[in-house]
Structure formats: C-alpha cells, structure tokens
N, C-alpha and C positions, 0 to 999 in steps of 0.2 A: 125382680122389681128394680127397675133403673133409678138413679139419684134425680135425672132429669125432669120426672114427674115427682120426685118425692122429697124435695128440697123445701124449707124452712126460709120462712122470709127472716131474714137478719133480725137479730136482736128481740125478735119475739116472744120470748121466754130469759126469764134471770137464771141467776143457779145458784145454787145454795150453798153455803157455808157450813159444813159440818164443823162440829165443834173440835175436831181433832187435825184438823186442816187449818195449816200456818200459810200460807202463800203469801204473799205481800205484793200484789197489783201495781205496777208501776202508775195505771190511770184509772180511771173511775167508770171505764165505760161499762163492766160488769158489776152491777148492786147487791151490796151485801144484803145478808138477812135482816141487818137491822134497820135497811129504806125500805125492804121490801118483803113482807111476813109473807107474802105468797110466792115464793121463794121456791122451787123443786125440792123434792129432799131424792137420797139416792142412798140404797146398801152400801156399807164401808165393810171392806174385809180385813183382820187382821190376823195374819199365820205367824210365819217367820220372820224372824232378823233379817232385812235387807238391804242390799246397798241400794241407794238409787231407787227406790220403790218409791213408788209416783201417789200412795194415798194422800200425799199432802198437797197433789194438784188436782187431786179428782173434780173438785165443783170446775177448776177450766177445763178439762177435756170431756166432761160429762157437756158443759158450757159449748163448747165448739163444735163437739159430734152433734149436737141438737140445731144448729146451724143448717145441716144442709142434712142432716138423713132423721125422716117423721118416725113416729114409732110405728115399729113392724118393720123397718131395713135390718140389714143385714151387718152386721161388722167384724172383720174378720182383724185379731190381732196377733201380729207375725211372729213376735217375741215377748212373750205375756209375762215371763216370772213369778211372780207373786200371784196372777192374775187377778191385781185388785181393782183395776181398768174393766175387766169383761164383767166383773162382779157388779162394778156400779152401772151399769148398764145392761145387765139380764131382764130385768123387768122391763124395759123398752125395747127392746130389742133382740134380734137373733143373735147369737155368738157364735163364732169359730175362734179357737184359740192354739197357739201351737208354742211350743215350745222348744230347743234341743235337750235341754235336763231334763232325767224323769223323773226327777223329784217334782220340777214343775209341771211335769204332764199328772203326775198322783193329785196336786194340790188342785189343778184345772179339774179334775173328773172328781173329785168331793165336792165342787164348789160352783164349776159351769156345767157341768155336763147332769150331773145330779140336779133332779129338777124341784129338788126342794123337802127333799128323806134327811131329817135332823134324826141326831139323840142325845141322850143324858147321862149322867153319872151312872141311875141305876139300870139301865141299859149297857152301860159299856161293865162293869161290874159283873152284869149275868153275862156277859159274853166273853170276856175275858180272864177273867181272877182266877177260875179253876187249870186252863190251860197256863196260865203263868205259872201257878205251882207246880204242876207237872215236868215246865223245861228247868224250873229250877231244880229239879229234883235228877231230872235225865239229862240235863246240859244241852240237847240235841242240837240247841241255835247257841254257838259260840263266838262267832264274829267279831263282834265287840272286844270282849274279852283276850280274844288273842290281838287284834291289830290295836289295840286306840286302850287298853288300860293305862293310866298314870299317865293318859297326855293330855287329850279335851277333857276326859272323864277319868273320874275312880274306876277300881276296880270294880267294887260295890255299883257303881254309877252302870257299867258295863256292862254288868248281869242285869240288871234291871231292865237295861233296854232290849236286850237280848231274849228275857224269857218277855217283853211285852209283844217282841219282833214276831215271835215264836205264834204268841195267841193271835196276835192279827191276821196272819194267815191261814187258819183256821174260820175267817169271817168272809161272809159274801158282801160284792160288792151292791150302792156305795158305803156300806159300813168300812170297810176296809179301808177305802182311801182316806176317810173321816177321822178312822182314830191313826192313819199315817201321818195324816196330817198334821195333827195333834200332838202326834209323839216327836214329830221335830222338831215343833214350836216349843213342847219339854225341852226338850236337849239344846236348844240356841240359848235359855234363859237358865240353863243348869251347867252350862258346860265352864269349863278351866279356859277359857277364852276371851277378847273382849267383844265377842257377839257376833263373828265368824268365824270358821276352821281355816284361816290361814295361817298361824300359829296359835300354840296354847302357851300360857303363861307358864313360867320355870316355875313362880312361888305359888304353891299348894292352896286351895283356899281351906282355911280353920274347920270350917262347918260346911261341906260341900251338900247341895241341895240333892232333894231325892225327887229321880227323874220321875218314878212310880207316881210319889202324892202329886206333883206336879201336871203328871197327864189326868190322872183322875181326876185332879181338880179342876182342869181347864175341859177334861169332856161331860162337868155339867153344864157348861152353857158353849155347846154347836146347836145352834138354830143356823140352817141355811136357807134365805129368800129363794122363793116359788120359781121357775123359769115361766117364760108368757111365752115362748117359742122351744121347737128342739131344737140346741145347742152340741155343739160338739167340739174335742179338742184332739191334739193331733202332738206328736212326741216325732219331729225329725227335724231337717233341715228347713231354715227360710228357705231356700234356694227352691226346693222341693216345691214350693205351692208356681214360683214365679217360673222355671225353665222349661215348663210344659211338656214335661216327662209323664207326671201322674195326671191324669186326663181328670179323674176324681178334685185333686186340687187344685187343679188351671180353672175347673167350672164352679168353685167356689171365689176364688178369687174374681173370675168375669161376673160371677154375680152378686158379688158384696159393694154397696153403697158406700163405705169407707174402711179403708185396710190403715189400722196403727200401725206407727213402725218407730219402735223406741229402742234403737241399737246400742250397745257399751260404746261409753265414750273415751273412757280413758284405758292405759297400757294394762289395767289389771285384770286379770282373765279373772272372770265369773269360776269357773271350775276349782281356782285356786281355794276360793271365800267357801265353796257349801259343799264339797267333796265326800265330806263326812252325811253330808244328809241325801246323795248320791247313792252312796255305797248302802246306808238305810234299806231304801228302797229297791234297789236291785241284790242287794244280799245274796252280791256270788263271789264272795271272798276273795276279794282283788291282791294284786303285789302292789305293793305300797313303796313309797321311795321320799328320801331326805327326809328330817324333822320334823314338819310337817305332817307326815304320814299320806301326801298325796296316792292318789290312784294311777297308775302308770298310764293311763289310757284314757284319761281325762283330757275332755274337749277342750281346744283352743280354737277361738274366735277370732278369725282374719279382723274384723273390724278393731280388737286390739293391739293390733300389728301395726307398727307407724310404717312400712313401707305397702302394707296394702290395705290400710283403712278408705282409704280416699277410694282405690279403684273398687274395695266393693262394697261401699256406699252407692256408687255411681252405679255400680251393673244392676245393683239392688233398684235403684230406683228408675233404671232403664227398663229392665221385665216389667215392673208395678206400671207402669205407662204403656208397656204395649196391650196390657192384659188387663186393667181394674180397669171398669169402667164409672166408678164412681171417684170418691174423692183418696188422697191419700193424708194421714196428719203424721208429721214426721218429728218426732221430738228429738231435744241435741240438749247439750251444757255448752255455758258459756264461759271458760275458767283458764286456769293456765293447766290443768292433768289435762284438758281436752286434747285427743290426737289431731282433730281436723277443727280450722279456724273454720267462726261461724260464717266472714264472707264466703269461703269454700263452701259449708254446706249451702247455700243458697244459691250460690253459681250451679254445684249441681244439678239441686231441684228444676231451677229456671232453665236449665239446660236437656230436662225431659220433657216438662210439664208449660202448654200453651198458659195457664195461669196456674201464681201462686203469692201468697201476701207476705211479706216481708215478716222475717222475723218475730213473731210476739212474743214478747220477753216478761219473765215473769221470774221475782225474785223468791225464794222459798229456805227455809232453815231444814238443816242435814242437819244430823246428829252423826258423828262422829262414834261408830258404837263401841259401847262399852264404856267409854271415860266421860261419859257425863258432859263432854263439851259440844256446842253445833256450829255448825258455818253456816254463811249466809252462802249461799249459790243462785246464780241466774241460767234458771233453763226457759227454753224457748221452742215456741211450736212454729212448722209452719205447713199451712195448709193449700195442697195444689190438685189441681184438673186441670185433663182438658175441656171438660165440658162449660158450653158456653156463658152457662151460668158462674161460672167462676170469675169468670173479669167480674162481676157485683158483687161476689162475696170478699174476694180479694180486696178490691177498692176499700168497702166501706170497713172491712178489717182494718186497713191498713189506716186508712184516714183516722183510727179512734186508738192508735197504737204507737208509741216510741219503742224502736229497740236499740 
C-alpha cells in the first residue's frame, strides 16, 4: 500500500488529549479535547521507568502519523523502547517494531505482536505461585542473588525476582512476555535506585518494597488493546532493516507508509539506564564490571558518541531515502545534553529528503526520575518525503508552526 494513494488531507482529524499527556503546544493549530469532544482517543501504555519515553507526546505523533498515512498503512518504528508509540497506533494500523534491547523486544511481543491475550491476578497466581515455591525451595534460578544483592535490590528483593524469573519460564508465550513485563515494571518501582540501574543509592531504604506483592498487584489489571492487523517486532540493528542485507526487512521498510525514527540524543548510553532489566530477560549470568554492576557486553550506541552521532544520523537517514517509500517522522531534543544542533539535524534531513517541514517544536515536562523534580524540555518532529505530496504537507505544516 503506497502513501501516495493513502495520504490524509491536512488537518482533517484533531487528536486527543489523554489525560496523562503534559505537552505544551507552542500554537494552537492542534485542538484540544476541550474545543473539540470529538476528539480521537488512542491506547496509552504504561510499563517501565523511562528516559525519554514519548507517552507524553502521543496525541502529536498519533496527530501527525494521521496526516499522511489512512488507517490500514503500515508503520514501521525503528527504535521503539517502551514501544508506547506502536501501542497508540495498533488499532489503526499495522505495526513493525524493532528494537536492539531485548528487554524491549519482550515488552514489543506482550504488547504489539500479541494481538490482544490479556490476564489477571488470578490467572497469574494459578500459573505462577506453585513454581515460585519450588525455586525458593531448589534455588535453581540464582542470578539475582549472586550479582545485584545489596545494590538495586535486597537480598530478600533478589530471591523474589529470581524464584518469579524461575516460574515465567515455565509459561507459554504471550503469557510469558506479559508477566516479564510486568515483573520489570516491579523492579523499576521497588528497586534501591532513583528509577534506573545506573547507580543504586549507598543509603538503604527502612522498609524496602516486595517485588512479589508488587507484580501480583500490577498483573491484576494487563488488559492489552486488540490488534486490527498482524503486527510484528524485531530484536536487532536499525542498520539491519536500512543496509539491504536481510531481504525480509528491506521489504518491509519499501513497504511501510511511515518509518519513526526517534534516536538517543544525548551522551548517555541507554544500556547504562536498564541493564539490570537486560540481564532479566536474557538470564545467562553475565560478568558484571564497576559499581554499577554493568553487563560487560552491553550495547553502545554510535548516535551517543559526539564524534559519530552526526555521521550516523546521516547514513541513517540516507538508507531511509533510498528505500521507504513513504514518509519518514524524525524526532530530536532541543537542549544543551543534545549531541547534534537542531540546525544540523535539519541540514541533514533536507539533505536526503526532496521535502521536509521545518522543525515542529513542542515543549513537554520530563520528570527527572526518582526525585520528584521535572524539566521543561523542547522536542521536535520533523516530517520528510520524497513524494510529491510532501511539498503540501510540508507547507502547510510549516505555515501553522514556530520552531
């Protein structure tokens, strides 16, 4: 299905304001819920602690994808994380989703790929409780316990996750991915941290929470929205879909309507922040190294490298131009952590893509995790094609936008 027949006349549709969604619109060209009760609504996901996690601009990119791709397109997002982007748009849409973390390829296959198999408390309870007593009894899964006692986690904290590691594995999928899910979102709101595993705090907490009640309580309400298409997710390199080595993902990308591409912007490697919910889910007892207790083998991301952010931004979005044939929405920060100035990213884009709309800047509250404080941040999309239709959508984007 090309964009070229399945493009959205401008501004045709609002978007909605979930109630959990802070953005702060610089202009008023998109209407809130309260001028406009007919308003879209869209699933919100919420898993884990993350940096940079975009639920709080979902009504704009939900907003902008509806732009130019009808429902029944395709949208393939390159580097999903949280994947709460693929989320708000499953019901309209087909999904490809990829990731390099497999924690976020687990959270992608509970959540995109799974076309809508929820459970409950007393489902996770018959399926789990008896095999947790078991590994507390046989130890079998120790992991926890030897690497990460007394540093994110108690002792006490450690077994727990360990004999729950134990029963998940014992579960077909996507239960499996469901209560993994589940069980990290435990541990980001239980752990000795302020809300990532980049360091743990020195001072103890009094009353350290129990990861156990905490998953159990959080898997009585997974309800996962329906998929309206089969969706699929994908655990490798960006590079991988754009270099046209795998034949399989070169023909996904030629045939997706809009490919997201929301890369790190600042010097701090992702693998540093979630390591610990890395190691989770692949549970093959890594060597761990410094304070931290990082994984020795833990991904770094050229785009957090200040001498080759720029070149592979650029080669990034040089593939995506020879090969999507629909649109590309490129999101960036606007700040002083940012590695690459936003004139830069726009020189880039302009320098693949025959059209592409300046900057749309959108100011939005971070939360600073853990200490209760937020910043205000300005992130900004910008949306390019070659296709002809783009010089209209461009334009009139841009005429209704400061950035």
């Amino acid at each position: 299905m090309t964009t070229e027949n399945n493009a959205h006349c401008l501004f045709e549709k609002s978007i909605s304001y979930e109630s959990q969604s802070k953005a702060r619109i610089k202009t008023s060209v998109i209407p809130s819920k309260e001028n406009d009760p007919c308003a879209d609504k869209f699933p919100m996901l919420h898993t884990i602690k993350y940096s940079g996690c975009k639920s709080r601009l979902l009504p704009i990119i939900v907003w902008l994808v509806k732009q130019v791709v009808k429902p029944g397109g395709t949208v393939l997002d390159l580097m999903a994380g949280t994947h709460c982007v693929g989320y708000a748009l499953k019901q309209q849409y087909q999904i490809y989703a990829n990731d390099i973390q497999e924690y976020s390829y687990i959270i992608g296959k509970a959540y995109i790929k799974n076309g809508g198999y929820s459970v409950n408390g007393g489902l996770a309870e018959k399926d789990l409780l008896s095999s947790i007593t078991r590994n507390n009894k046989a130890g079998r899964f120790d992991l926890f316990q030897k690497a990460y006692a007394d540093t994110y986690f108690t002792e006490s904290q450690c077994i727990e996750i360990d004999n729950i590691r134990a029963a998940v594995d014992e579960v077909p999928s996507p239960r499996k991915e469901l209560y993994l899910t589940t069980l990290m979102s435990a541990m980001c709101y239980a752990s000795n941290s302020t809300g990532h595993f980049a360091e743990f705090l020195s001072k103890k907490p009094p009353e350290p929470k129990s990861v156990q009640d905490l998953f159990f309580k959080k898997c009585g309400n997974i309800s996962v929205v329906a998929n309206r298409y089969e969706n699929d997710v994908f655990n490798t390199e960006h590079r991988a879909f754009l270099d046209g080595t795998n034949p399989r993902l070169t023909k996904i990308v030629g045939e997706s309507d809009l490919l997201y591409v929301d890369p790190p912007y600042s010097p701090a490697q992702y693998s540093r922040f979630y390591h610990v919910l890395e190691t989770l889910v692949k549970y093959d007892y890594p060597s761990v190294e410094f304070k931290g207790r990082y994984r020795k083998d833990r991904y770094f991301s050229a785009f957090c490298r200040k001498s080759e952010a720029q070149s592979e931004l650029d080669n990034t979005l040089k593939m995506c131009s020879k090969i999507c044939r629909g649109f590309v929405l490129l999101s960036y920060v606007d700040s002083k952590s940012c590695i690459i100035p936003k004139d830069r990213v726009e020189e880039i884009v302009q320098s693949h893509f025959k059209h592409a709309t300046k900057p749309l800047a959108f100011e939005v509250s971070h939360s600073k995790l853990g200490n209760g404080v937020s910043k205000e941040v300005t992130e900004y999309f910008i949306l390019a094609t070659d296709l002809a239709q783009g010089k209209e959508v461009a334009s009139k984007l841009n005429s209704h936008y400061a950035s």
